[in-house]
C-alpha positions in Angstrom: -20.2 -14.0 4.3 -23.0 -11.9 4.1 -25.1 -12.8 0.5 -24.6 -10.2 -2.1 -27.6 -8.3 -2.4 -29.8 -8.2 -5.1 -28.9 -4.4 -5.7 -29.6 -2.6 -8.9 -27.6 0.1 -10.3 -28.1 2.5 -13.0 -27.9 0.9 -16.6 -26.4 -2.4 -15.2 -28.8 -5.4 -13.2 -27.4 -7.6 -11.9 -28.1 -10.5 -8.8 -26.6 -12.8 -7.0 -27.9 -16.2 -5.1 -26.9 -16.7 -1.0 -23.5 -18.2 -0.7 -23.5 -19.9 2.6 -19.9 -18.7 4.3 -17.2 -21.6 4.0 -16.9 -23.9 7.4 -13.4 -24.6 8.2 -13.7 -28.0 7.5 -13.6 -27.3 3.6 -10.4 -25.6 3.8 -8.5 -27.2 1.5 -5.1 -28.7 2.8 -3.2 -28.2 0.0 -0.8 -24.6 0.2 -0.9 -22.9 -2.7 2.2 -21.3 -3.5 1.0 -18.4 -6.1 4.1 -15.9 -5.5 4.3 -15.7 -1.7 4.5 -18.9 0.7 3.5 -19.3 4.0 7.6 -19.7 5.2 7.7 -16.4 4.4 5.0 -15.2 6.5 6.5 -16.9 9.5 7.9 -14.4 11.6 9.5 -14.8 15.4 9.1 -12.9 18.3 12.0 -12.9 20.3 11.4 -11.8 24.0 14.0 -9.8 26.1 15.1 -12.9 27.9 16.4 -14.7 24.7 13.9 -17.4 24.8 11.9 -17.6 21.1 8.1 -18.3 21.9 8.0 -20.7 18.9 4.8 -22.5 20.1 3.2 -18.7 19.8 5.0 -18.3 16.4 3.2 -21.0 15.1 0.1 -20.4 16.1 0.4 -16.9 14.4 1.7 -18.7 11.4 -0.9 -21.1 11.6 -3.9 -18.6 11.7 -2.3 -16.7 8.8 -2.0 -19.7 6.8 -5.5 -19.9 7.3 -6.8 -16.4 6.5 -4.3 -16.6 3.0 -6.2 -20.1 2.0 -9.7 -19.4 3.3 -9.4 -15.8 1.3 -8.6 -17.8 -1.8 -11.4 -20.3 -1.0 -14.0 -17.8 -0.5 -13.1 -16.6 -4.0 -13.0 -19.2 -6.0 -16.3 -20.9 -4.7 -18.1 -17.6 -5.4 -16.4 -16.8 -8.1 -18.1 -20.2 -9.6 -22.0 -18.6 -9.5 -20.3 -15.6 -11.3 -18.7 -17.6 -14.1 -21.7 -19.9 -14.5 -23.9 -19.3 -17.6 -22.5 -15.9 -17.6 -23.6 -14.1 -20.0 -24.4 -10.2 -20.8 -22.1 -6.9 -20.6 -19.9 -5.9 -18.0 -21.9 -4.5 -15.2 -21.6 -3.5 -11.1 -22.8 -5.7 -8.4 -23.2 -4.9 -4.9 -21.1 -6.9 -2.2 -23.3 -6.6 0.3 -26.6 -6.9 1.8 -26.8 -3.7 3.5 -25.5 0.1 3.5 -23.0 1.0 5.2 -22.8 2.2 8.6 -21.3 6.1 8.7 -23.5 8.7 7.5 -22.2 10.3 4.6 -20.1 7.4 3.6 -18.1 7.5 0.5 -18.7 5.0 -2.4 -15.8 2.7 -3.5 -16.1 1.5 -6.9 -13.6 -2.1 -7.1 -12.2 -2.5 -10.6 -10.8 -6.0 -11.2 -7.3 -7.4 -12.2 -7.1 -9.6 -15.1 -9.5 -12.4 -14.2 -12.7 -9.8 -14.1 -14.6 -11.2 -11.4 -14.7 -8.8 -9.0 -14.4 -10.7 -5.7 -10.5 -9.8 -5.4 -11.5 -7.8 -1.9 -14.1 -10.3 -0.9 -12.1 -11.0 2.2 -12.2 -7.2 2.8 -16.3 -6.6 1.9 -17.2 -6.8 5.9 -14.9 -4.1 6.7 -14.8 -2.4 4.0 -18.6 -2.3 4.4 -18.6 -0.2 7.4 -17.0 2.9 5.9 -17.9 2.4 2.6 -20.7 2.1 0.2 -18.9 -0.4 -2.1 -20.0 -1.4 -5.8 -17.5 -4.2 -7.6 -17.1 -4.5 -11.4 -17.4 -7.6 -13.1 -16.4 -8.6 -16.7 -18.0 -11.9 -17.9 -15.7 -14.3 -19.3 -16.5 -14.3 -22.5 -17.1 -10.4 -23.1 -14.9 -9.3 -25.6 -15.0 -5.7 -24.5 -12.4 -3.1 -25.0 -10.6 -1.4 -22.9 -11.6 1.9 -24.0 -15.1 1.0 -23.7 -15.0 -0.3 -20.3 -13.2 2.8 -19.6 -16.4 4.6 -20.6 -18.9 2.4 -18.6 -16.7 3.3 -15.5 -16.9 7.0 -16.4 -20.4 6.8 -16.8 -20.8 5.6 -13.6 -18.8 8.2 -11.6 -19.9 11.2 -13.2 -23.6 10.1 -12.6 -22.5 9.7 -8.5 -20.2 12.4 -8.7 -23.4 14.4 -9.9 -25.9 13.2 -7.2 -23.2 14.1 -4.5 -20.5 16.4 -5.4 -19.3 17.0 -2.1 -18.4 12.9 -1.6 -15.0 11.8 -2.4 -15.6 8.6 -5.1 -12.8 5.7 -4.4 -11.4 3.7 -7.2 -9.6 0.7 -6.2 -7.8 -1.3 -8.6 -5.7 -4.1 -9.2 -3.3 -4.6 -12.0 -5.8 -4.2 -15.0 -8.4 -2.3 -12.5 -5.6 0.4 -11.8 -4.8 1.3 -15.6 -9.0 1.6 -15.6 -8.6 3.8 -12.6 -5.6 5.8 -13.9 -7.4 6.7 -17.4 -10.9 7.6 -15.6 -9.1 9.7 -13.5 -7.0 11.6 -16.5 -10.1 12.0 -18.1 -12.1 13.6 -15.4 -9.3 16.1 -13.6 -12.3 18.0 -11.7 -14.0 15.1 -10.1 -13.1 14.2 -6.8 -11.8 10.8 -7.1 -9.1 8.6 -4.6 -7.1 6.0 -6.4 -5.8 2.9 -4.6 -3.9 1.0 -6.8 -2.4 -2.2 -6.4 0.6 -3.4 -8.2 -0.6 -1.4 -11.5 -0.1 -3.2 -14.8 1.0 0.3 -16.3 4.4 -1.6 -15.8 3.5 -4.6 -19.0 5.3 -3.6 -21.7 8.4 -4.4 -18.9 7.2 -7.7 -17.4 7.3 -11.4 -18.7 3.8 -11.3 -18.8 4.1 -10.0 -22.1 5.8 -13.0 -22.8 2.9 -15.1 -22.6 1.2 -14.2 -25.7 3.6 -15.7 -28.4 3.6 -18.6 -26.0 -0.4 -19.4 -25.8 -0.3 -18.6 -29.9 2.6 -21.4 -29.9 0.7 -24.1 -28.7 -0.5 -27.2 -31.1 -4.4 -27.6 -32.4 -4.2 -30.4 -30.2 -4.0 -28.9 -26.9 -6.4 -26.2 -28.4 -9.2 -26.4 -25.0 -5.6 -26.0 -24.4 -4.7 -24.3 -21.6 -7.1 -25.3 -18.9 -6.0 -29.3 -19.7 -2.5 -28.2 -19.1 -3.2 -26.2 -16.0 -5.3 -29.1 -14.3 -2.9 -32.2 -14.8 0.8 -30.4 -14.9 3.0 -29.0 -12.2 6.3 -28.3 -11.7 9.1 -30.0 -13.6 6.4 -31.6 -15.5 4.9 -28.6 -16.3 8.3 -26.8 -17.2 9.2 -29.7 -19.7 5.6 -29.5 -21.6 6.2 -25.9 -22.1 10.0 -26.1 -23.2 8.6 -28.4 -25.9 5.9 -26.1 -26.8 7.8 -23.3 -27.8 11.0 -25.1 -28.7 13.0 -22.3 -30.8 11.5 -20.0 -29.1 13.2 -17.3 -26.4 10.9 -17.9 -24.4 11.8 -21.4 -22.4 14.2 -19.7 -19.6 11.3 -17.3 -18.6 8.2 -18.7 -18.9 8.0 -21.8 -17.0 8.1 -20.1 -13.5 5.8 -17.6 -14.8 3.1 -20.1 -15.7 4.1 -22.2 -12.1 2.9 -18.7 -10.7 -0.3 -18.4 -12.5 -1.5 -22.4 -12.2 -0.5 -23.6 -9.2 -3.9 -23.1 -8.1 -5.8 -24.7 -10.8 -4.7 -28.1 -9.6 -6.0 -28.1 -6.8 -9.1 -25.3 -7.7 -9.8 -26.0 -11.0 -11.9 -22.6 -11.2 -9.1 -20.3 -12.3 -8.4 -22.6 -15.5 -12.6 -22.0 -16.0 -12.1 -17.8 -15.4 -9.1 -17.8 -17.8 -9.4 -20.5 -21.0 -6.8 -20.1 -23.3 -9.3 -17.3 -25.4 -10.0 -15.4 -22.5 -6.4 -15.2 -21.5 -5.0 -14.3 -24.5 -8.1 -11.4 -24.7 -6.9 -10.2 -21.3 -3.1 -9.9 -22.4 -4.0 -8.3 -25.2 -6.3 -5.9 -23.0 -3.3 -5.4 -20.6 -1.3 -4.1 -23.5 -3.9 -1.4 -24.9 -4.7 -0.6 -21.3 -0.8 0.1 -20.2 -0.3 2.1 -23.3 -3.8 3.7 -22.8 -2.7 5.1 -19.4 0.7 5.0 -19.9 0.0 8.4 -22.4 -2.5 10.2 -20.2 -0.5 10.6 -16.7 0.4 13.8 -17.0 -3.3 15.3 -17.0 -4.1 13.3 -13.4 -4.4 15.1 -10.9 -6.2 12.7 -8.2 -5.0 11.6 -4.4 -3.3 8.4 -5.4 -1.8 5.2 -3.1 -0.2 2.5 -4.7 0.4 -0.6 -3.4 3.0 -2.6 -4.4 4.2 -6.2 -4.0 8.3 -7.1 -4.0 7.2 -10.7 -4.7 5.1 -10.3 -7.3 6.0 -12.7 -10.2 3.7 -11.4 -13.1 5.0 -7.6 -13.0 7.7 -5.6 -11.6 5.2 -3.9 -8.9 7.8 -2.4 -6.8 10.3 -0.8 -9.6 6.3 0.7 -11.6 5.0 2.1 -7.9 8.6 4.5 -8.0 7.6 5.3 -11.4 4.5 6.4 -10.8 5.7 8.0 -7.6 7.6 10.2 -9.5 5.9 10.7 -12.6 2.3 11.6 -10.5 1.6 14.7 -8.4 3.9 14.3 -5.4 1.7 16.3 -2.8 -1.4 13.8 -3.7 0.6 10.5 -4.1 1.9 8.5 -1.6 3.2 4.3 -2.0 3.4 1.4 -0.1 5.8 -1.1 -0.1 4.8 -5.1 0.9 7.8 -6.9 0.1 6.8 -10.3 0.8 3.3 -10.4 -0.8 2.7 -11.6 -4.5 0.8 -10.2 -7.1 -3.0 -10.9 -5.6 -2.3 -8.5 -2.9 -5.8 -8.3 -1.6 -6.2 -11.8 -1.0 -3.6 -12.6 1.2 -4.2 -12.8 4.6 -1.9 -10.8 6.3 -2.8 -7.2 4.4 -5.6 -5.5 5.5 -6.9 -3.2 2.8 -8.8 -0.7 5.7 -6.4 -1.0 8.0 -3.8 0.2 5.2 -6.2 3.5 3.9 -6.4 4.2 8.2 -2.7 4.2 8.2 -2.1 6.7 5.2 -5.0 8.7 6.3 -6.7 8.4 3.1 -9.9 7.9 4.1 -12.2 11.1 4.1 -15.9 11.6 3.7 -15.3 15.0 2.4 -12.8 17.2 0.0 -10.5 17.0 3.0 -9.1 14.4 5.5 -10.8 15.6 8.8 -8.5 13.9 11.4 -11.3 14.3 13.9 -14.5 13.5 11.9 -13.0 11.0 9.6 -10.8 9.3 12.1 -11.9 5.5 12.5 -10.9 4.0 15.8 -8.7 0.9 15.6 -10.2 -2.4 15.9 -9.1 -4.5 19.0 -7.0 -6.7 16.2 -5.6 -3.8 14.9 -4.3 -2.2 18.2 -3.3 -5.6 19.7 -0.3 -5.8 16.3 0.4 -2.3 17.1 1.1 -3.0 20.5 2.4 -6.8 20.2 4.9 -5.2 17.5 6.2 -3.0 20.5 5.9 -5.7 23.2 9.8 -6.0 23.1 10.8 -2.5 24.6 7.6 -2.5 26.8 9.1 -5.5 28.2 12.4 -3.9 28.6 10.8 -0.6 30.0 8.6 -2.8 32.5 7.0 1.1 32.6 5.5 1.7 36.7 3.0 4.0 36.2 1.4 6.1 39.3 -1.6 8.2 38.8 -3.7 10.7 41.1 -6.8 10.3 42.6 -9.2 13.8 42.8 -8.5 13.7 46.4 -5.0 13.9 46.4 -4.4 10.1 46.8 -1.1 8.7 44.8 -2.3 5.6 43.6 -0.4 2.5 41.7 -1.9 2.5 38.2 -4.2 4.3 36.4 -7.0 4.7 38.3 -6.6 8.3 38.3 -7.1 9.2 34.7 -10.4 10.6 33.8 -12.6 8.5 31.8 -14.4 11.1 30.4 -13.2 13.6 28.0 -12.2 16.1 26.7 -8.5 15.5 28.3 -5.4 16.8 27.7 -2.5 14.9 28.8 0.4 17.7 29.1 4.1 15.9 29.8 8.1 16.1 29.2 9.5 14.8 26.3 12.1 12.0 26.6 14.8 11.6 24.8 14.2 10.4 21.4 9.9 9.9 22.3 10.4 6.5 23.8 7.9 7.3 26.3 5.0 7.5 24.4 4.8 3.4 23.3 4.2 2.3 27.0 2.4 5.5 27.7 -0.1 5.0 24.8 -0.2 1.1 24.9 -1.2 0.8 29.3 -3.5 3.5 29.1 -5.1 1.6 26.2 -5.0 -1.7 27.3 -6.1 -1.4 31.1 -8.5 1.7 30.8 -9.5 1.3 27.0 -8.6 4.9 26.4 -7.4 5.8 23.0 -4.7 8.9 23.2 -4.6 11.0 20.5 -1.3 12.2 20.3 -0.7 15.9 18.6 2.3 15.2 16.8 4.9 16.9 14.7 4.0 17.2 10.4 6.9 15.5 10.0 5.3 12.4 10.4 2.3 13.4 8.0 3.9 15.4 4.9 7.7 16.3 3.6 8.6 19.4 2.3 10.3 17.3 0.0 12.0 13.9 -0.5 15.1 12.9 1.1 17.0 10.6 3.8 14.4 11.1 6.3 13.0 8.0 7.2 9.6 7.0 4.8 6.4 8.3 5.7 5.3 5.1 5.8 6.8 4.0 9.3 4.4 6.6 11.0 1.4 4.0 9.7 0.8 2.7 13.1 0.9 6.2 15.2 -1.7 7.4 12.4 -3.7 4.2 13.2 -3.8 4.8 17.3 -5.0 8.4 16.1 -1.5 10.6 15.8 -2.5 14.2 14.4 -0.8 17.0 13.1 0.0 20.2 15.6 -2.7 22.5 14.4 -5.1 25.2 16.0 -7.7 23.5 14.1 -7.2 20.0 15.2 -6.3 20.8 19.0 -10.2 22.2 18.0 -11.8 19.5 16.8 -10.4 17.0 19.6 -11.6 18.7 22.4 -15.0 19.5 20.4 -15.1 15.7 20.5 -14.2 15.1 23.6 -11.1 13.4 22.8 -8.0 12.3 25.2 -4.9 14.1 23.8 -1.3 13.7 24.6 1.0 17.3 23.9 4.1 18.0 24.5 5.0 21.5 24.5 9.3 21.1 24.8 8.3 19.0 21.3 11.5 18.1 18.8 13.7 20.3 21.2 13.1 18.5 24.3 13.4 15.1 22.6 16.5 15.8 21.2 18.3 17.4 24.1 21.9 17.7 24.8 24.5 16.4 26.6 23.3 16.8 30.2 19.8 17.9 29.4 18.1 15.7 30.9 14.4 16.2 32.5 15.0 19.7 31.5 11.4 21.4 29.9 11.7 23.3 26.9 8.4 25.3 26.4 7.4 28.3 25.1 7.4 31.1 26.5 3.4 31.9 26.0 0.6 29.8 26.5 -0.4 27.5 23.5 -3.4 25.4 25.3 -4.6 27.0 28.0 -7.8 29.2 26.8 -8.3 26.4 24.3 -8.6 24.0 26.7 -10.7 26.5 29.2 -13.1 27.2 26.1 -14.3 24.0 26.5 -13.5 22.6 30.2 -10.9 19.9 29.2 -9.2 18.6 32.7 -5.8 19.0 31.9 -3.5 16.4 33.1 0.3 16.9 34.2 2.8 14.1 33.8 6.6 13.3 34.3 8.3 10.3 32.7 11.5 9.5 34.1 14.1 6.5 32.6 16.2 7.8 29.3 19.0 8.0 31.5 18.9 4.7 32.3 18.4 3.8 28.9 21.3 5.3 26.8 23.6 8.4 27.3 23.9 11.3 25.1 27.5 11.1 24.4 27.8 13.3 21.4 24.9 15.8 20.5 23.9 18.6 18.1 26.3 21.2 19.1 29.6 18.8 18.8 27.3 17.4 15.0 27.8 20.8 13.5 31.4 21.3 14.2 32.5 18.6 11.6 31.2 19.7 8.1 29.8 16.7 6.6 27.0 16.6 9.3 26.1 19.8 9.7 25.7 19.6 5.8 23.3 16.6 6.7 21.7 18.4 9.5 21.0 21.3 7.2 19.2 18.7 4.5 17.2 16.9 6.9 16.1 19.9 8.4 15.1 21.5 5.1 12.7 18.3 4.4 10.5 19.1 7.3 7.5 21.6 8.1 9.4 23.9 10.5 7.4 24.8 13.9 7.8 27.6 16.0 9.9 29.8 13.4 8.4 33.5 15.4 8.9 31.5 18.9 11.9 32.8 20.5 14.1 30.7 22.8 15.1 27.1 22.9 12.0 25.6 21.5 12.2 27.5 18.2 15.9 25.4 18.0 14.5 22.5 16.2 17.1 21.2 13.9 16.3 17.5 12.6 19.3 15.6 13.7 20.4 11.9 15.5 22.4 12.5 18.8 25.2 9.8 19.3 24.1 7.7 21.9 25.5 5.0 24.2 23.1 2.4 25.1 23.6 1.4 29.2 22.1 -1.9 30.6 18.4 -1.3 30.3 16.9 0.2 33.8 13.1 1.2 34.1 10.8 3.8 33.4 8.1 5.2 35.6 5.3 8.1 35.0 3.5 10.0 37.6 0.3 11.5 36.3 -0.6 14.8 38.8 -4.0 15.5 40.0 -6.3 16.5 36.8 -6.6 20.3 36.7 -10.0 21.5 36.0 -10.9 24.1 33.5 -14.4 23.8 33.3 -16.4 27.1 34.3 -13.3 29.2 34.3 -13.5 30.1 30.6 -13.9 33.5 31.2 -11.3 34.0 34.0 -8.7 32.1 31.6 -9.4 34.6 29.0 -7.3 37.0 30.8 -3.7 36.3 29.4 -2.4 36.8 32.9 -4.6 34.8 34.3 -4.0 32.2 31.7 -0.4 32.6 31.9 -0.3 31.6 35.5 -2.2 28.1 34.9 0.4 27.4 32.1 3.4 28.2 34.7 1.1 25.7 36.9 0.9 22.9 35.2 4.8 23.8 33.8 5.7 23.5 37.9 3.2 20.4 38.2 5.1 18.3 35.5 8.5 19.6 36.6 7.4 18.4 40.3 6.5 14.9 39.1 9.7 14.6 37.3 11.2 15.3 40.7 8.9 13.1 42.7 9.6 9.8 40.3 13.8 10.4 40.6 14.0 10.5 44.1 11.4 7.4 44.4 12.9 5.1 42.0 16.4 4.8 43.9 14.2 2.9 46.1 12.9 0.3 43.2 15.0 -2.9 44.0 13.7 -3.7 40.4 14.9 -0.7 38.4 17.6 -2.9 36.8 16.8 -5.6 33.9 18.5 -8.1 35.7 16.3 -7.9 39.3 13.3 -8.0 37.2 14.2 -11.0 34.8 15.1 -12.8 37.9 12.0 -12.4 39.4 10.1 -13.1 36.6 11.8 -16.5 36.3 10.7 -17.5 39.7 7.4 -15.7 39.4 6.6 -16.5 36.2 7.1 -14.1 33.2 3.6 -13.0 33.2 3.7 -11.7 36.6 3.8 -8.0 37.6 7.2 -7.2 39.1 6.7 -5.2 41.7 8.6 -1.8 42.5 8.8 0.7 45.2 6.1 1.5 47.9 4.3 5.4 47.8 
């Protein structure tokens, strides 16, 4: 951990000493518990073959266990210089040593929960740091404060940055107390650019047990008056349960308390710091803050009009996080607002190992440097860790697929792998749709993994933006296409790719190819003009045509759209999902402009293969001019039309001579080979 900078900031000062990063010898090797386990991180990976990898398993648990503890270390031992002799106003203290490392990058302003310190992303600062110029808030522990004025001193601070750079986006992130800060500044300041990430908001108290707490802490005897932090260090469990039932004896509180406090001290006896952040005084400050501040933003929703995520946790034990996030869903502007769900995570969301704060805002695409999300400009590659769980989550049906993949050499020459595909962009990968998509996972995850090419697909809005809310599935499960760099079909896009030099995937058949009828198989539906052609030739992109071949080896198509909207009830449902998306192609004519949003009824088969032939790359470059001429434009679309049509072709006739198209060759051979080992397939 980097040391936190010395960093002065208008009206505040504030400094910090080095803090030496934690060794993992002074990990401490007792679990806290504090609303999410590590049994319910544990997760299993089960491999075509039947066989659990559960050595693997816990070696993933394992290294979560010790991101989720080291995060909690790392905060409480820094938290210590913080509380220390701590005295002074509430004030904003830089993270980290240096700037970051994009040019124009926005500033992220962190707003604490209830305990005020400010480290709750300190196992986030490093990446967080390389997108983002990040200030934290911290509130002593003895201020006294109100809420209303600490509302002001964030105000203050935003409108003086929003003033120096009016054209920057200014990110509020805040948890539980942070987010009703973050709600308020942003109802009081409807004209200033501001993104709110808020996690599991405490708008929800006047509905939680927390509340609860405040008769209780007022309950307890003169003699336990230091109080709190006593109780906290030397109780647990039963023990704990019993001292509190006698406490407030006569009191409703006995049957809802004692797990609530478990939640809140588990840690103390082990870290003794959190009873030092929250003495019984502080605490009973903070829930009375948490009131005004609920009530405070509670009343002032209606006038915000920011880009809002809200996180929220379905184990969190101190609010109901995921019942307030579809509150606020509804009650904020729906074209600005969009909520995540982690249902296994407790209420200190950012520091637990398995979420990823950046990796998150990369998923929801909420990370701009300007008034808009440029998907090109503002598009942050995925780390190696982040594309490895992308892919690892699909390693199942690339297993199954056990895709062959052929490629072209500029020569002519057919070549086994990938050798073919140009390394340098701008490329435009131009192919048939299979049924339901399934191509693109071991498309997008080989060419990624053996040439270290990231494909940017141009996909449909639907998995962007609804027209409105529905049974479509949640915009949410499109997180990881967005992270490998999914964009929305757009003139303006397919622009700024090539003007980058991207490598994009397109598939002109689109929704209509992928969800074909009975017996359409391998057949292209494109339009009937050119849509990439002169775009590509403007700025000599190779284009590259491919055929995928396997869906019918996969599943069968045994009742489609046209036998759907005979029978009323679905073409009623056909009609509603429809109606949620951004329609494409509505002036197209043909096929392609048939794009109803439907599921086709189909019969799985046991799995076979799948197998892509990439053509010979088709230059553009220097014949901008020529492919001006829409005839002459036209013809090089029929081309590479004919191209992808003749590698479909090509790949159907070769794989009857795969003696490992079926699952069953292959897992043979991998059990005397080893299941590592490349199975092999048929010769060129």
């Amino acid at each position: 951990m980097a040391a936190v900078g010395a960093r002065l900031f208008p009206t505040v000062l504030f400094s910090r000493r080095s803090v030496e990063k934690l060794n993992s010898n002074q990990i401490s090797t007792v679990t806290p518990r504090l609303a999410v386990s590590a049994d319910q991180i544990l997760t299993f990976t089960a491999e075509s073959h039947g066989v659990v990898e559960k050595e693997k398993d816990k070696k993933v648990l394992k290294e979560k266990e010790k991101r989720w503890i080291s995060g909690w270390n790392e905060y409480f031992e820094q938290s210590k210089e913080l509380i220390g002799a701590d005295g002074g106003p509430p004030r904003w203290f830089s993270p980290l040593e240096c700037a970051s490392q994009l040019d124009n990058s926005p500033l992220l302003l962190f707003l604490p929960g209830i305990d005020g310190v400010g480290l709750g992303l300190i196992s986030h600062h490093q990446k967080l740091g390389r997108i983002f110029d990040i200030w934290c808030f911290h509130i002593p522990v003895a201020d006294r404060t109100s809420f209303t004025d600490i509302v002001k001193i964030v105000e203050r601070t935003v409108k003086s940055e929003y003033q120096r750079s009016p054209n920057r986006p200014i990110y509020l992130v805040g948890e539980s107390l942070g987010a009703c800060v973050a709600l308020a500044v942003a109802a009081l300041n409807p004209n200033i650019d501001l993104v709110l990430i808020l996690a599991n908001p405490a708008t929800s108290f006047s509905r939680s047990n927390l509340q609860l707490l405040t008769p209780l802490l007022e309950a307890l005897p003169d003699p336990l008056s230091p109080g709190l932090p006593n109780i906290l260090r030397s109780m647990a469990g039963e023990s704990l349960r019993r001292v509190l039932d006698n406490v407030v004896q006569g009191l409703p509180l006995q049957n809802t308390t004692g797990e609530l406090v478990k939640d809140l001290t588990t840690f103390s006896l082990s870290l003794p710091v959190l009873a030092d952040i929250l003495p019984k005084e502080t605490l009973e400050w903070k829930l009375q803050m948490l009131k005004s501040a609920s009530a405070y933003a509670q009343s002032r929703l209606y006038a915000i009009k920011a880009q809002t995520l809200i996180l929220c946790s379905g184990n969190d034990q101190l609010l109901p996080s995921q019942q307030e996030g579809e509150r606020l869903l509804n009650l904020l502007p729906k074209s600005k607002c969009a909520l995540r769900k982690f249902d296994d995570s407790g209420h200190f969301l950012f520091l637990e190992g398995s979420v990823d704060l950046v990796t998150i805002i990369k998923g929801t695409s909420y990370y701009r440097r300007g008034k808009y999300h440029d998907y090109a400009s503002d598009f942050i590659p995925p780390t190696p860790d982040e594309a490895r769980k992308i892919i690892e989550s699909n390693s199942l049906f690339n297993l199954v697929a056990s895709a062959v993949m052929l490629s072209t050499l500029e020569d002519g020459t057919i070549v086994k792998g990938l050798a073919g595909i140009p390394s340098e962009g701008p490329v435009l990968f131009v192919g048939y749709h299979m049924l339901l998509g399934l191509e693109k996972i071991p498309l997008v995850s080989r060419i990624f993994l053996e040439r270290n090419i990231l494909i940017r697909g141009i996909a449909h809005p639907m998995m962007f933006m609804r027209s409105k809310t529905g049974k479509m599935p949640e915009i949410s499960s499109y997180d990881n296409f967005r992270i490998m760099g999914a964009v929305p079909v757009a003139p303006a896009n397919f622009f700024k790719l090539f003007s980058s030099k991207a490598h994009m995937l397109l598939y002109p058949g689109g929704m209509r190819e992928a969800l074909h009828r009975k017996g359409e198989e391998y057949k292209l539906f494109w339009p009937e003009q050119s849509e990439f052609v002169r775009m590509a030739a403007r700025f000599g992109a190779k284009i590259v045509p491919f055929g995928a071949v396997g869906e019918d080896d996969l599943g069968q198509v045994v009742f489609d759209y046209d036998d759907l909207v005979k029978i009323p009830y679905f073409r009623t449902e056909i009609e509603s999902l429809t109606s949620e998306v951004t329609q494409l192609r509505g002036d197209a004519a043909g096929e392609v402009a048939n794009q109803p949003v439907h599921m086709p009824l189909i019969l799985p088969k046991v799995p076979g293969r799948f197998y892509y032939y990439f053509g010979k790359p088709l230059e553009t470059k220097g014949r901008k001019q020529e492919l001006r001429d829409k005839e002459k434009s036209h013809e090089f679309y029929l081309q590479v039309k004919s191209e992808v049509e003749r590698c479909i072709d090509y790949l159907k006739v070769k794989r009857e001579n795969d003696p490992y198209r079926s699952i069953g060759a292959r897992l043979l051979y991998q059990v005397t080979h080893g299941f590592e080992s490349e199975v092999p397939t048929f010769e060129i």
